[in-house]
C-alpha positions in Angstrom: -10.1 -28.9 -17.3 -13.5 -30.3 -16.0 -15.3 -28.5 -13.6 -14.3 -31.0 -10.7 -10.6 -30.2 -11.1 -11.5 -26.2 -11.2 -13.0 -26.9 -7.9 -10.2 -29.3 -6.5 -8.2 -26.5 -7.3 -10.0 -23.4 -5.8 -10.3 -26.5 -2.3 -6.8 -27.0 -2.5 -5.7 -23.4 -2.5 -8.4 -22.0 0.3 -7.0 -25.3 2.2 -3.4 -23.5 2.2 -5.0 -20.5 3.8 -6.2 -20.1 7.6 -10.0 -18.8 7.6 -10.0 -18.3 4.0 -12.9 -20.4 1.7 -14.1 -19.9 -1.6 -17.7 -19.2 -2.7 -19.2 -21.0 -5.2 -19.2 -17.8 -7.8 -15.5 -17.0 -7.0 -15.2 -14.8 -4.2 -13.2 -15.4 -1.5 -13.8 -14.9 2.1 -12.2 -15.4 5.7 -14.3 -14.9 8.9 -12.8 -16.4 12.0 -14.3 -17.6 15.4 -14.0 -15.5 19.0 -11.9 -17.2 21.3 -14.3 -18.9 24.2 -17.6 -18.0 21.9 -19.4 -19.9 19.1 -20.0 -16.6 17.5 -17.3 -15.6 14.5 -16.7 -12.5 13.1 -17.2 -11.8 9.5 -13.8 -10.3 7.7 -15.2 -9.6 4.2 -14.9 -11.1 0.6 -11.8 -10.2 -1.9 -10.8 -11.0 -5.0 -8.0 -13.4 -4.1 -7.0 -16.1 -1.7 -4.3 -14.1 -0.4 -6.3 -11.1 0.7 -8.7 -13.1 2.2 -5.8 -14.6 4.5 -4.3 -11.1 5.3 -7.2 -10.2 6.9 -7.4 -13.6 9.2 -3.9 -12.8 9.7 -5.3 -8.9 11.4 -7.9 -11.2 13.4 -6.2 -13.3 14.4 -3.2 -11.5 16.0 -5.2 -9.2 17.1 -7.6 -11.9 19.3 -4.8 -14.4 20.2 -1.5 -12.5 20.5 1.3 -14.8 20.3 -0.7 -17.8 20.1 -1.9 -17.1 16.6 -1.1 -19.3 13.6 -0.7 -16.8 10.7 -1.0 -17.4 6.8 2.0 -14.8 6.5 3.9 -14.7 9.8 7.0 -13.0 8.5 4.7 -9.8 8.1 3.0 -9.8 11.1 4.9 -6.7 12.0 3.7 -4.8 8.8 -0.1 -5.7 9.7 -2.3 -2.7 10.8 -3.8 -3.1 14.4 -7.7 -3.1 15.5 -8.1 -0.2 17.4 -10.2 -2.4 20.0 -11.8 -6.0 20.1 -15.1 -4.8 18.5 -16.0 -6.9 15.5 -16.2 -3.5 13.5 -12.7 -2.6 14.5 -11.2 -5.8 14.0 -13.1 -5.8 10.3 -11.7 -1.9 9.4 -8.1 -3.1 10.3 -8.5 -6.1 8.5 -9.8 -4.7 5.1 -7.0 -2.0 5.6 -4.7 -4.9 5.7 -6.3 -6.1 2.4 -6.0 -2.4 0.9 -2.4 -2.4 1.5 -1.5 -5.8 -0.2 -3.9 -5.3 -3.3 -1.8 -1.4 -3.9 1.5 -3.7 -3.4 0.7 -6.1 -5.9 -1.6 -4.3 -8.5 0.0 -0.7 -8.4 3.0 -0.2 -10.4 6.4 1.6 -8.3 6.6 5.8 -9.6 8.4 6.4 -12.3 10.9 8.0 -10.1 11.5 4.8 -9.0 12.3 2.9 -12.6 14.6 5.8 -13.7 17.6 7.5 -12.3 17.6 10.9 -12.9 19.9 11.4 -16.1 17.1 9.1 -17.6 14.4 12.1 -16.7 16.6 14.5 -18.1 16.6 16.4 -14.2 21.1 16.6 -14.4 20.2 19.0 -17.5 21.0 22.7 -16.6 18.8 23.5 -19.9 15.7 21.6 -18.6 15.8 23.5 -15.6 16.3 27.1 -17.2 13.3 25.8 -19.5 11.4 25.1 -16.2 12.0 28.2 -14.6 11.2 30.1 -17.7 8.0 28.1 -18.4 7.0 29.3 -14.6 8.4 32.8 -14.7 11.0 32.2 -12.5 14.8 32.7 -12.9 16.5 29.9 -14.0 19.1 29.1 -10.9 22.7 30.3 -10.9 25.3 26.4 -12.0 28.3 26.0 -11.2 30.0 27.6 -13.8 28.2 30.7 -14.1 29.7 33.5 -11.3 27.8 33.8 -8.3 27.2 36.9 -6.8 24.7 36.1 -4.5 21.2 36.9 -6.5 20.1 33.2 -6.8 20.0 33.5 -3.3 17.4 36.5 -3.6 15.4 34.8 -6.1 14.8 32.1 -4.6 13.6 34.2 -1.3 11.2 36.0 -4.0 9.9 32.8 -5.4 9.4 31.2 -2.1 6.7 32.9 -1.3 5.7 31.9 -4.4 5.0 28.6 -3.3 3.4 29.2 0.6 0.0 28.4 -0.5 0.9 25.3 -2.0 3.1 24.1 1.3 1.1 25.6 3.6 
């Protein structure tokens, strides 16, 4: 592809975004306009279109309410608020905004997540008297074993076990 059509590209795809424009190395960046002012606040530059028109979408519910034309509407909702109309606060909220989208899209779900607990092995009786042994603990009373009410006292021994950590 020539280096016109990379260009007509990157045009076309800032043109689908409010506030969003491409520099000439790559970046992208969004700033928008105050309402009633010829002054416009500068949002940042990110790595993609898209994060550059979540933080127009921050700005620019934020500075015209329910006026504002948003790039994403349907998660205008989700989007963190400034915590007042100062261009720093408008910019923090923003680039939180972007933070949030770039750990959606770029970080993969836990592993919990992908694999139901037989898959993890954490239904297995053995893995937890394995567990319980590897942490000198005693491994906790199942089902089938007769209960006569010393689990109960181990884990009030071990609890305290783990205060620091919860505490």
């Amino acid at each position: 592809m020539s280096m016109e059509g990379l260009r007509a590209d990157a045009a076309a795809a800032a043109a689908h975004y409010r506030g969003v424009r491409k520099r000439k190395w790559g970046k992208w960046v969004s700033e928008i306009r105050e309402p009633g002012k010829k002054t416009r606040i500068w949002l940042g530059s990110f790595e993609s279109a898209e994060m550059a028109a979540v933080a127009h979408d921050v700005a620019e519910l934020h500075l015209k309410g329910r006026e504002a034309q948003l790039n994403f509407p349907e998660s205008a909702d989700q989007l963190p608020l400034p915590r007042s109309s100062d261009p720093k606060d408008i910019r923090s909220a923003a680039l939180e905004a972007t933070a949030r989208l770039r750990c959606r899209t770029a970080c993969p779900p836990p592993a919990m997540e992908r694999l139901g607990n037989d898959e993890l092995g954490l239904d297995s009786p053995q893995m937890w008297a394995e567990l319980a042994e590897a942490l000198l603990l005693s491994p906790p009373a199942w089902g089938g074993e007769a209960d006569d009410g010393e689990a109960e006292d181990h884990c009030e021994d071990n609890a305290s076990l783990w205060d620091p950590i919860f505490h």
